[in-house]
N, C-alpha and C positions, 0 to 999 in steps of 0.2 A: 657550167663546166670550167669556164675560166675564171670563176671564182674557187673553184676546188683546188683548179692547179697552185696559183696564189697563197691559197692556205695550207696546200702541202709545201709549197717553196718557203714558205716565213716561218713556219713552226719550227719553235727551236729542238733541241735535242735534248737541252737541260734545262730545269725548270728556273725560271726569272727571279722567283720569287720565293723564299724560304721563310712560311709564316710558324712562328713558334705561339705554341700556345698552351699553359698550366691546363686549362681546358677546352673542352671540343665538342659541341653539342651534336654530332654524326648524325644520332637515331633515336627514338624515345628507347629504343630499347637497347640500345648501348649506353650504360649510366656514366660518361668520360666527361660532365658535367654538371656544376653546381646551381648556376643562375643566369643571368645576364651575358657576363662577360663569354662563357663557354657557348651561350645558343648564338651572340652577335658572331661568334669565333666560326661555330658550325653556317651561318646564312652568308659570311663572308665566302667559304671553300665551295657553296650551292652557286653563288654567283661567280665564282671564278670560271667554274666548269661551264654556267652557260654562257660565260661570252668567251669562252678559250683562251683564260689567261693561262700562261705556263708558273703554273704554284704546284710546289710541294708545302704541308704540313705536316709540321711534330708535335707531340705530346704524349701523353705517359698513358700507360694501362692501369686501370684502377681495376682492379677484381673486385673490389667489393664497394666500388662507387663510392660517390658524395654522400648517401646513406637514403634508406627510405623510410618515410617519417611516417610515426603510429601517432595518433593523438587519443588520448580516453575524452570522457564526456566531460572533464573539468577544461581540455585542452593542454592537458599536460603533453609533453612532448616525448618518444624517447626513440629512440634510432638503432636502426638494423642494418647489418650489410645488405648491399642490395646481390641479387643471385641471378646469375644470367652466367649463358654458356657463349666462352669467345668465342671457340670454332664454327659456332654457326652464322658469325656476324665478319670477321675479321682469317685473312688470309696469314698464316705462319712466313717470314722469309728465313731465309739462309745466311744472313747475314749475323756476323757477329761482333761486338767492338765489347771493350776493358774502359771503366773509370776506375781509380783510382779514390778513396775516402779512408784517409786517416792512414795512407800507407797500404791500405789491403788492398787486392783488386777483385772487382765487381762485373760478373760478366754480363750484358747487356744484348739481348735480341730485340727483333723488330716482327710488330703486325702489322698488315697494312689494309687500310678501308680506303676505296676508289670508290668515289662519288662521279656519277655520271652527270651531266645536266643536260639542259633542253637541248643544247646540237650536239650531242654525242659524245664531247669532250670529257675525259677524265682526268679530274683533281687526284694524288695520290694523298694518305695520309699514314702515317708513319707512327704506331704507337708502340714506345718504348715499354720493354718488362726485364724485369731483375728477375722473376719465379723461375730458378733454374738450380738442378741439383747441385749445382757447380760450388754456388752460394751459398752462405751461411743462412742460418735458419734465419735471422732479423734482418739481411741484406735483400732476402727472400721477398719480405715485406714493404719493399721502397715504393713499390709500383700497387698496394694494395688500396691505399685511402684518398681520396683525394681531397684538401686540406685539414689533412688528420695528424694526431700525436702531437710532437712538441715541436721547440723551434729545431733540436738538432734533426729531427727526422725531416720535418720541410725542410732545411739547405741541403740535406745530403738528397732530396727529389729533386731542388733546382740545380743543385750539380749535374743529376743524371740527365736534368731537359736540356740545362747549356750545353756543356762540357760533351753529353754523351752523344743530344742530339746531332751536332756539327760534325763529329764523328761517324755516327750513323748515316749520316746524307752521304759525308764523302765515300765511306765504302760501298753504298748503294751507287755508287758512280756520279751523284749528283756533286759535281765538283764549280762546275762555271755557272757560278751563281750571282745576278746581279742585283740582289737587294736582300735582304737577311731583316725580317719585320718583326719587333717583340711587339707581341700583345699585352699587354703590361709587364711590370718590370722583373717578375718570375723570371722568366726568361735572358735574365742580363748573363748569365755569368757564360752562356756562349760566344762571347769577347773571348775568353780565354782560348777557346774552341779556334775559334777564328785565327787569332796569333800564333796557335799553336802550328796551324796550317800554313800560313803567314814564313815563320819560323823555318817549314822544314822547307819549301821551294826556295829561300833564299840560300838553303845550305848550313840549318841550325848554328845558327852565330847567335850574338845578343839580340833580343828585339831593339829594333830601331826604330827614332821617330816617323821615317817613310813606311814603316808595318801598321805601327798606330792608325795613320790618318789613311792608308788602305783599306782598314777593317772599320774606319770610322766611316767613310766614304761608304761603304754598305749598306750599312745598318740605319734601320727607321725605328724609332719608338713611340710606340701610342699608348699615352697614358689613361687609366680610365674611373681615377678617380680623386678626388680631392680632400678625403678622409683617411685619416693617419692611420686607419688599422692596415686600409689598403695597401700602404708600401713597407714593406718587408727589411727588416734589420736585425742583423747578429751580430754578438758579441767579437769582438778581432779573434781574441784568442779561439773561442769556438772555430771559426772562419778559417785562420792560420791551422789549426790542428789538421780539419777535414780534408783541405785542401791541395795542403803540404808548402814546401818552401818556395817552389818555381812559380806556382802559379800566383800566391800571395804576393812575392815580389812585382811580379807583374799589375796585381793589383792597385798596390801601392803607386805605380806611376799615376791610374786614375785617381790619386786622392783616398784613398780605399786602407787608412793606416791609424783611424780612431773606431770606426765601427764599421763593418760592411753592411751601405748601405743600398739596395739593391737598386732603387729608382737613381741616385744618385750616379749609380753605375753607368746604369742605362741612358740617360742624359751626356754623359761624359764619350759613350761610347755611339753614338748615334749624332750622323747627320742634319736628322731632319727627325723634328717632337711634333707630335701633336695630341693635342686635347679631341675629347668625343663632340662637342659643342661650345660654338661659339661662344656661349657663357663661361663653360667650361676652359676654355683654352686661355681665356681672360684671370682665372680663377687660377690654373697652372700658374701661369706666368708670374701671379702675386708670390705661390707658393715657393717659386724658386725663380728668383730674380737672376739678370745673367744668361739665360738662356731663351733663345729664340724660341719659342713655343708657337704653333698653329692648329687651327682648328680646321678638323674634317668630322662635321656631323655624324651621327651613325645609322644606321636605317636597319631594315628587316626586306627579308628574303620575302618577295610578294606570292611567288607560289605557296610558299611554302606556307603562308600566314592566315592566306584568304579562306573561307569556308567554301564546303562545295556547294554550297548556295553561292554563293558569288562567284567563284569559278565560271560555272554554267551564265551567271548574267555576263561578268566580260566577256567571258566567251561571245556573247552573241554581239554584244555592243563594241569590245574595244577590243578586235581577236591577236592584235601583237602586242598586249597585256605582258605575258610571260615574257616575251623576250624581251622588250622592251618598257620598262612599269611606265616610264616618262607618260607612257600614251597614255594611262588612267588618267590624265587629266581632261580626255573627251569624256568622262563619268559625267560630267556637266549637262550631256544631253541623251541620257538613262531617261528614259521614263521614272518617275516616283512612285508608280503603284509596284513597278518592278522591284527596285530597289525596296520598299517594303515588304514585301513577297521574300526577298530573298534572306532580309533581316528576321523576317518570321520565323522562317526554317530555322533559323541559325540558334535561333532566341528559344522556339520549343525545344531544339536539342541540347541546351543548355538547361533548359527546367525541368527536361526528364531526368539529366543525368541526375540534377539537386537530390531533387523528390527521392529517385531510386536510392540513392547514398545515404540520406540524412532523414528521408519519411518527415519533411519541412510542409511542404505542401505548397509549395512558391507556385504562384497564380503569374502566366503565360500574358495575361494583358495589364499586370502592375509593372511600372517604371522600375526597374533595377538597376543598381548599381555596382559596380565592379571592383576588387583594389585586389590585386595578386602582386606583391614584392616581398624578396626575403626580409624577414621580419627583423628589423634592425633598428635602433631609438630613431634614426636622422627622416628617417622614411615615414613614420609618425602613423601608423598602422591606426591606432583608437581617436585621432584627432575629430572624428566626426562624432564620437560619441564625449565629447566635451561637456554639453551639459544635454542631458538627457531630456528633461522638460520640454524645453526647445526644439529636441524633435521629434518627440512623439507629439507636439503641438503642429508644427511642420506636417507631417502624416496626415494626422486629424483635419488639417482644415484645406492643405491646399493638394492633395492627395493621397493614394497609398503608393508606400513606398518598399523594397528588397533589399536588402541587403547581402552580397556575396563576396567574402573572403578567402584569402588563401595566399600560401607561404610558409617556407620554411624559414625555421631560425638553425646559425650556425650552432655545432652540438657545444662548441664552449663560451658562448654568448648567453648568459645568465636573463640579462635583460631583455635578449629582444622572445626568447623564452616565456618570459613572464606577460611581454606584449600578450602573445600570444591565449595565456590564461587571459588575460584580460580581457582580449574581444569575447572569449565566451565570457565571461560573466555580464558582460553588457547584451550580450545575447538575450541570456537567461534574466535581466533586468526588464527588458524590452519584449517578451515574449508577450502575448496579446494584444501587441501594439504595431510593432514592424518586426516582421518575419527576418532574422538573420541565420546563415551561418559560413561556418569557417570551415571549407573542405579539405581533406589531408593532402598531404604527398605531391604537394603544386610539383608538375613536369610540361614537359614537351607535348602530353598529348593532355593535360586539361588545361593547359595554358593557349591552345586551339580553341577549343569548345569556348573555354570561360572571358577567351576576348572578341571573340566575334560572334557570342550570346547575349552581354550583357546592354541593354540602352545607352547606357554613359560610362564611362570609364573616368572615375576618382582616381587622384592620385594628389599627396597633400606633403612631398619632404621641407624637409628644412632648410631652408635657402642658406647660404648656398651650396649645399651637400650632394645637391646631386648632377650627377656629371655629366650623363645625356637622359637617361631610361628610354627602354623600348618597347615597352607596353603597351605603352598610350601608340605608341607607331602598330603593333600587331591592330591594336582596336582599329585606328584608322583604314587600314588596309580591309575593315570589313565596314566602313563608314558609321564607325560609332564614334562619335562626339567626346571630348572632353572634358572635366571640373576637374580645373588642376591649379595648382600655386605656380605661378608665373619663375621656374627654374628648369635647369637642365635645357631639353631639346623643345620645352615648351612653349621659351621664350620667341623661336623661329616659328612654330604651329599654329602658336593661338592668335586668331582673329574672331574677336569678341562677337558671339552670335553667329558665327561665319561657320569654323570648325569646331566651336565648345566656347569656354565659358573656365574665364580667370578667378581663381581664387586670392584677392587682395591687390594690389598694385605688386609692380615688379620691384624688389628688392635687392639693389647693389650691393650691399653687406647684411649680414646680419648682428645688427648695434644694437639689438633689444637683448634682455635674459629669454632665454626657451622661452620660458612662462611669460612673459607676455607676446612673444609673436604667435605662442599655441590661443589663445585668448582671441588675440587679433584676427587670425588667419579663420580659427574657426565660428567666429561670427560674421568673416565672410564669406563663411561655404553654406550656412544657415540662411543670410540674406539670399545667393545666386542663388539656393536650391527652389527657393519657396514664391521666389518673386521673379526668375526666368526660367529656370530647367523646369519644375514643374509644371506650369505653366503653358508652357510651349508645349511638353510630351502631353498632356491632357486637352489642352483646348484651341492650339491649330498645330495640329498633325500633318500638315502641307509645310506647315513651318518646319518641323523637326525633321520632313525627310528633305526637303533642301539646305540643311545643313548636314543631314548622312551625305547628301548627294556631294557637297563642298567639301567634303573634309575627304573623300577621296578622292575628289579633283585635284585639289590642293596639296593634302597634305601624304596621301597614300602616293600620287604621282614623285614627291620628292621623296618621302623618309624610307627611302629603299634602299638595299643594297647593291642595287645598281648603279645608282647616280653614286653612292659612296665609294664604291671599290674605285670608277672613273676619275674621282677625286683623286684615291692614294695612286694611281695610275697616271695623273695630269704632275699631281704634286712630288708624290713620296719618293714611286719608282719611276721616277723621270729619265732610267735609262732606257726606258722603253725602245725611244727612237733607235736611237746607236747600236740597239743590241740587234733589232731587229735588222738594222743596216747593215751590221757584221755578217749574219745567216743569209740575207739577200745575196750578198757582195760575196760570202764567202764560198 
């Protein structure tokens, strides 16, 4: 009782925390996300609500999603809007705000999805739409794709998430706000939002330096990746036109008067940077010298991840699991037949779903392998099919082996496309040899099944390309093991034999051509496969489940979004204290 009273006395009235974000992974059946960066987005908001952080989130309405992908039997790829009905997912508000693009104005409503969590707490989430008759028929369209059309159609949608979202919070009333968090640099141009706020409480005079480093003092930026496509640049003049004159000027103090560039924004506008992993934030840091950069790992939402085969084992074994994942590190003293048992379930509901899909015929006691990432050249999707011989020799002698793929390619990404051709024709090279295939429409609900089914979880980018991934984190969270190239959040995971098993030594740059770290790397996924991973899953099976058993002690106990959010909690919004002083006191 007198912890109720407590938590009714410190709960603020306005939420802490104001996370922005281009995507939002909610629900498998709300498509308001593309991959990674949207699902990390949606387990951050699941964990917020179970330990009752005070967050609101923004981001846009997609009516017709990220797209849902068809593949024919060559693996051709080609893409559909996705069709889902809002009203049955997402409450209408009353609220109404105007942006401004190109001098027209834009009238902007709000949806909202409350996510409950495990003590009752509700996260709000705030999803912007343009679809109003008010609109012009192409204005209509801002809130329809999500990273769709061209570059002027994305800024006039980052318009609407900065600019319109800060707007939208405030007329929701959310006005005392003590930390404003972009989830990548999409998000930057609510600085202007900010100022603009900033602006009218001082009594709309000129911005001043004391506004600047008010809105700078907010704002947190997490960067999430260290490949060029990832951060976002327009032309000035494009920028200027859309914009108009106030807010450009504006711009221009950040530096923001040769190309608007949005990461740079974001950087300039923000307190406090951080990288997704310790590699990663090393990596930043290179990329943009001058700025204080930090790392805060990223992790996954552990109810959310685990199968209900393991659900029911922690439950019995480690029952404040959900609230606390920390404790999954008593998995150390699981029984092994259980923890097999449970990996069983897991593993047949992934070879029925094959089987039913693809009529492959994937056999329930052969070693499988795993690799679901958007199909992208850095990610290196056919690296294990490098030279064929090798491993249908591999197969042949030191066991059988599966093969399961899946992933989408962006729809104007040519290459990672063609990847995609490609794993099937290696398919179809390999067929009466090792059973492969490539499942369509990778989501929220086969990216469940296909990481806590698989025996091992591959994963093979390009050093140093990748920022954290959280894949190999889902997989652990159902104690499945790792073959991975020693990058990203890897380089914290992997204990050789312990949680999986490193592909090549760890790589500080990459000084080789592609071709030969592809060469490199993939003779040594051919060496691990054949001479430990096999090996171990074929001939001590006591061995392979006390490394299930470790890699959730270890590695499923940290790579959560629990310990993470605590992080941005310790580190990012370290108003914590004071604010909650303020509501105690006040």
């Amino acid at each position: 009782m007198a912890d109720e009273q407590l938590l009714k006395k410190t709960k603020p009235e306005q939420p802490l925390v104001a996370y922005f974000s281009m995507e939002i992974g909610l629900d498998p059946n709300i498509p308001t996300y593309a991959g990674g960066l949207g699902v990390l987005a949606g387990d951050t908001i699941r964990t917020a609500a179970d330990i009752r952080l005070p967050l609101a989130a923004v981001t846009l309405l997609y009516r017709s999603g990220h797209f849902f992908q068809r593949l024919d039997a060559q693996g051709v790829q080609t893409e559909e809007p996705v069709k889902w009905i809002v009203e049955d997912f997402l409450e209408l508000l009353d609220a109404r705000v105007a942006i401004e693009l190109e001098g027209r104005t834009v009238q902007v409503r709000a949806w909202r999805y409350a996510y409950t969590g495990q003590s009752g707490y509700q996260v709000p989430v705030y999803l912007l739409d343009t679809d109003l008759p008010e609109n012009s028929e192409w204005d209509r369209t801002l809130t329809g794709v999500l990273y769709g059309g061209d570059q002027y159609y994305r800024l006039c949608q980052e318009v609407l998430l900065g600019i319109g979202g800060v707007r939208m919070l405030h007329t929701l009333g959310h006005r005392t706000i003590g930390r404003v968090h972009l989830n990548e640099g999409h998000a930057a141009l609510l600085v202007l939002g900010l100022l603009e706020a900033e602006q009218a409480t001082e009594g709309a005079g000129p911005v001043t330096p004391e506004m600047i480093e008010a809105v700078r003092d907010r704002c947190v930026f997490t960067t999430h990746t260290p490949v060029p496509a990832g951060h976002d640049q327009f032309p000035t003049e494009m920028a200027h036109r859309v914009l108009g004159d106030r807010f450009w000027g504006w711009l221009r103090i950040y530096g923001q008067d040769t190309v608007l560039n949005m990461t740079a924004l974001a950087l300039r506008c923000s307190r406090y940077v951080n990288g997704v992993a310790m590699k990663h934030g090393e990596v930043s840091h290179s990329l943009f010298p001058g700025y204080p950069i930090h790392s805060i790992t990223n992790g996954v939402h552990a109810a959310t991840w685990a199968a209900p085969a393991f659900h029911a084992l922690y439950d019995r074994h480690v029952p404040d699991w959900r609230r606390d994942p920390l404790t999954l590190r008593y998995a150390v003293g699981i029984p092994g037949h259980e923890i097999w048992e449970a990996h069983d379930r897991a593993k047949r509901r992934l070879i029925e779903f094959i089987n039913h899909e693809t009529n492959e015929g994937f056999d329930v006691n052969v070693l499988t392998l795993g690799f679901a990432r958007r199909a992208a050249s850095y990610k290196r999707v056919a690296l294990l099919f490098h030279d064929l011989e090798r491993l249908k020799a591999i197969a042949k002698q030191a066991g059988r082996i599966q093969l399961v793929f899946s992933g989408k390619s962006h729809p104007h990404d040519q290459a990672g496309k063609d990847l995609i051709r490609l794993v099937h024709q290696f398919r179809d090279a390999l067929r009466g040899h090792i059973p492969v295939v490539y499942l369509g429409n990778y989501d929220m609900v086969l990216a469940k099944i296909l990481c806590a089914g698989v025996d091992v979880w591959l994963n093979t980018p390009l050093p140093p390309h990748e920022a954290s991934g959280t894949s190999g984190m889902k997989a652990a969270m159902n104690g499945v093991p790792s073959l991975s190239v020693l990058d990203g959040w890897w380089i914290e995971g992997h204990i050789e034999g312990v949680t999986g098993w490193a592909i090549g030594d760890r790589v500080e740059a990459c000084l080789e051509p592609k071709e030969g770290m592809d060469a490199c790397h993939a003779a040594a996924l051919y060496d691990k496969l054949e001479q430990k991973v096999m090996p171990c899953f074929y001939r001590d099976r006591n061995r392979f489940i006390e490394m299930m058993r470790y890699t959730v002690a270890v590695n499923g106990s940290f790579f959560n979004t629990h310990r993470m959010v605590a992080q941005y909690m310790n580190d990012a919004y370290s108003v914590l204290e004071s604010y909650y002083d303020r509501v105690i006191t006040g």
